[in-house]
N, CA, C and O atoms as a Tinker XYZ file with bonds, in Angstrom:
   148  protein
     1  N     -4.376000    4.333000   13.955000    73     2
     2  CA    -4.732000    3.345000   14.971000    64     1     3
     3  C     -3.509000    2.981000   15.787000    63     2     4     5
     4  O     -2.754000    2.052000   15.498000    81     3
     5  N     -3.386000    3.702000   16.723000    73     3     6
     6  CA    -2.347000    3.234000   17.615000    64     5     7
     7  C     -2.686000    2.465000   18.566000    63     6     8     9
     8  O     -3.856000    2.607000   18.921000    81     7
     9  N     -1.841000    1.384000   19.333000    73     7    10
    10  CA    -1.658000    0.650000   20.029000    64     9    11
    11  C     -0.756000    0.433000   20.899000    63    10    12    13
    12  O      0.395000    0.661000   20.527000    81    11
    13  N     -0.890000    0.108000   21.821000    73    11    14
    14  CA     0.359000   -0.397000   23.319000    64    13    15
    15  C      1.074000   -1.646000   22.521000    63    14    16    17
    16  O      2.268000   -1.564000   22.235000    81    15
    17  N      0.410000   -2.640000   22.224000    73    15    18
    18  CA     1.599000   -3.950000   21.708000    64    17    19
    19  C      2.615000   -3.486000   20.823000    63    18    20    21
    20  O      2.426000   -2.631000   19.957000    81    19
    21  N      3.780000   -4.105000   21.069000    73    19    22
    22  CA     5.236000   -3.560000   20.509000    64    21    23
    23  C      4.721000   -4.430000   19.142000    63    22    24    25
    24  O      4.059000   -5.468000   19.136000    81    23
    25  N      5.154000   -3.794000   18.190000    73    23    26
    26  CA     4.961000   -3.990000   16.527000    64    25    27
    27  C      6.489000   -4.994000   16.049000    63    26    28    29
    28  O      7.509000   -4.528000   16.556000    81    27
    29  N      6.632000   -5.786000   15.496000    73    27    30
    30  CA     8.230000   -5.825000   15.258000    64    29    31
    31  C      8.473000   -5.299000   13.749000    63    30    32    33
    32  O      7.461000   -5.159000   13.063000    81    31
    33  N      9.557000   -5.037000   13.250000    73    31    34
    34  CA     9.850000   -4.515000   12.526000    64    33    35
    35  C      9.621000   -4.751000   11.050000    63    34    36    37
    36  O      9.487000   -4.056000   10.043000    81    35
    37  N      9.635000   -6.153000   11.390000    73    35    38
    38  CA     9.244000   -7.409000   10.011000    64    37    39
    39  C      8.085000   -6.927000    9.714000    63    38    40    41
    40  O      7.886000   -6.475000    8.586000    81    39
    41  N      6.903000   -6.941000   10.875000    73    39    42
    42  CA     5.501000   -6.892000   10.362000    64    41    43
    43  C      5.352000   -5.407000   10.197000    63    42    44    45
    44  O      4.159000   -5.190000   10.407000    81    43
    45  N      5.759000   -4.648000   10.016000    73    43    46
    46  CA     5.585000   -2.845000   10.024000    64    45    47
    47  C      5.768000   -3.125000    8.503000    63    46    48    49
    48  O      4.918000   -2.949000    7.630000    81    47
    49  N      7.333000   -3.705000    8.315000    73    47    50
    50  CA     7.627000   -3.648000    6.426000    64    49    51
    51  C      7.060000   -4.446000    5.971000    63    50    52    53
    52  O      7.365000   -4.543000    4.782000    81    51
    53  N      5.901000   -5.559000    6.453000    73    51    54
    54  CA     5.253000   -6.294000    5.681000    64    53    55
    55  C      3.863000   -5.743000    5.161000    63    54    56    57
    56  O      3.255000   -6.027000    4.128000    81    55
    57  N      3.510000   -4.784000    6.286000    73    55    58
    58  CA     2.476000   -3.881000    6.142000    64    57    59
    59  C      2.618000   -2.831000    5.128000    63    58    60    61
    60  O      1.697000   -2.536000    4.366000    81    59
    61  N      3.768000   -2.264000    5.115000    73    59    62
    62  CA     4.413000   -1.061000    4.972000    64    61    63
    63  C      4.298000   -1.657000    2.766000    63    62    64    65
    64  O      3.658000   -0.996000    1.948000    81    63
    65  N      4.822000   -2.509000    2.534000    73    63    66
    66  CA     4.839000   -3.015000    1.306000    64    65    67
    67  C      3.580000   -3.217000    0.766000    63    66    68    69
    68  O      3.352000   -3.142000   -0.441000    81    67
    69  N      2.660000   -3.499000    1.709000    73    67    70
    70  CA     1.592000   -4.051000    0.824000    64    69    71
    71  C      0.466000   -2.974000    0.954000    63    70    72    73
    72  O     -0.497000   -3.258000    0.241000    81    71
    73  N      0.351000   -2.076000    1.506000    73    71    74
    74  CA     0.325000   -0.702000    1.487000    64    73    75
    75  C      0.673000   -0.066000   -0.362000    63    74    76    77
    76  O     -0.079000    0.342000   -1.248000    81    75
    77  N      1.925000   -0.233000   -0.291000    73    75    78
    78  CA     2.380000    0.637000   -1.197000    64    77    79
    79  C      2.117000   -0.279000   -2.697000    63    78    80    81
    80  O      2.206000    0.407000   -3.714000    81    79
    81  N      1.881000   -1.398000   -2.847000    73    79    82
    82  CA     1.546000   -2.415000   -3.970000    64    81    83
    83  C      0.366000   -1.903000   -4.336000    63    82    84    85
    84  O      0.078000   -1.412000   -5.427000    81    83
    85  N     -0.810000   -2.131000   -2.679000    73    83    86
    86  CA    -1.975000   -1.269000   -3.081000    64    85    87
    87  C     -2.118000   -0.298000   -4.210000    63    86    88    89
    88  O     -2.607000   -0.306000   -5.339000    81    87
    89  N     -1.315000    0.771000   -3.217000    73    87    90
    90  CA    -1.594000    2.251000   -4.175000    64    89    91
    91  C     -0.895000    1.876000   -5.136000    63    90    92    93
    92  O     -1.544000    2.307000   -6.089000    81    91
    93  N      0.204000    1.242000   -5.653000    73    91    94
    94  CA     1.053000    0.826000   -7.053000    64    93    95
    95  C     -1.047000    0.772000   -8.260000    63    94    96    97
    96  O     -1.649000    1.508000   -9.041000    81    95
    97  N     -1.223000   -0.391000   -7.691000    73    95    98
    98  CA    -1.909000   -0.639000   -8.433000    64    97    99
    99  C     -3.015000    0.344000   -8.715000    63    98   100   101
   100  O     -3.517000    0.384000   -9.838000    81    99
   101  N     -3.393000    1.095000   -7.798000    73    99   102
   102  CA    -4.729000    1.983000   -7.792000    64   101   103
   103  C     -4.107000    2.854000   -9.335000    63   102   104   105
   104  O     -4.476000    2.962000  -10.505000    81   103
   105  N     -3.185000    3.251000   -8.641000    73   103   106
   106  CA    -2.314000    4.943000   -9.438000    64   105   107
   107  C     -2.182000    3.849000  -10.792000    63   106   108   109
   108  O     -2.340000    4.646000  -11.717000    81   107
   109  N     -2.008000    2.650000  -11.364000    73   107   110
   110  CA    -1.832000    1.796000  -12.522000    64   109   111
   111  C     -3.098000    2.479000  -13.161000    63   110   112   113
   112  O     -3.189000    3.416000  -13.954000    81   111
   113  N     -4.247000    1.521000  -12.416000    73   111   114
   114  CA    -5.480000    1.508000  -12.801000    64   113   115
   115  C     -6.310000    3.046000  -13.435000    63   114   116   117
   116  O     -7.283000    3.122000  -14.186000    81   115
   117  N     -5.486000    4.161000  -12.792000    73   115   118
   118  CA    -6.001000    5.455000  -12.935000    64   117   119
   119  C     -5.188000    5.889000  -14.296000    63   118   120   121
   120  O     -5.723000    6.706000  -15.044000    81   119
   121  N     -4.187000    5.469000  -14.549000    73   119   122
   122  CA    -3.403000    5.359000  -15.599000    64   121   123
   123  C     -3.707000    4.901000  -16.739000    63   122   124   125
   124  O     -3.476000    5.565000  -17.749000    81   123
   125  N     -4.263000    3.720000  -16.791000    73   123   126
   126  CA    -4.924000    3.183000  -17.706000    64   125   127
   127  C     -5.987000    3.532000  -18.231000    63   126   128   129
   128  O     -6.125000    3.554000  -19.454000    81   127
   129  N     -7.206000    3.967000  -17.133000    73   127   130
   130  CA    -8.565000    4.656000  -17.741000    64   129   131
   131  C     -8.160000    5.741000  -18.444000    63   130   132   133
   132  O     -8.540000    6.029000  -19.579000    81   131
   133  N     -7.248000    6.454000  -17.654000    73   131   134
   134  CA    -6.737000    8.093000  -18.898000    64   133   135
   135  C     -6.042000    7.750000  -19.842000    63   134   136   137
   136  O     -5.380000    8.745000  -20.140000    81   135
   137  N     -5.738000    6.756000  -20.640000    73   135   138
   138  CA    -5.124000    6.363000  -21.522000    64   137   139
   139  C     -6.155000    5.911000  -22.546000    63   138   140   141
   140  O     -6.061000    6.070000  -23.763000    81   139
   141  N     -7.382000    5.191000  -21.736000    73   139   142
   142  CA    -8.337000    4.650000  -22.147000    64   141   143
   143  C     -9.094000    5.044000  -22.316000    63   142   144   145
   144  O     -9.958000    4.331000  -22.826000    81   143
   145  N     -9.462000    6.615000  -22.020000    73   143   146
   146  CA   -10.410000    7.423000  -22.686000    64   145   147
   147  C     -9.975000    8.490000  -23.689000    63   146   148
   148  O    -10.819000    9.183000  -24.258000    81   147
């Protein structure tokens, strides 16, 4: 999804982090069921 409004940098790595917490947790969760079966 691109856009014309200038992004600042703060909100890219604020995005950019919670992004990656996301998948932290998904890839946890997938971890756990294969452990758990």
């Amino acid at each position: 999804m691109e856009t014309n409004k200038p992004v600042k940098n703060e909100e890219i790595n604020i995005i950019k982090r919670a992004v990656v917490e996301q998948i932290e947790e998904l890839y946890n969760k997938l971890i756990l069921k294969k452990k758990a079966s």
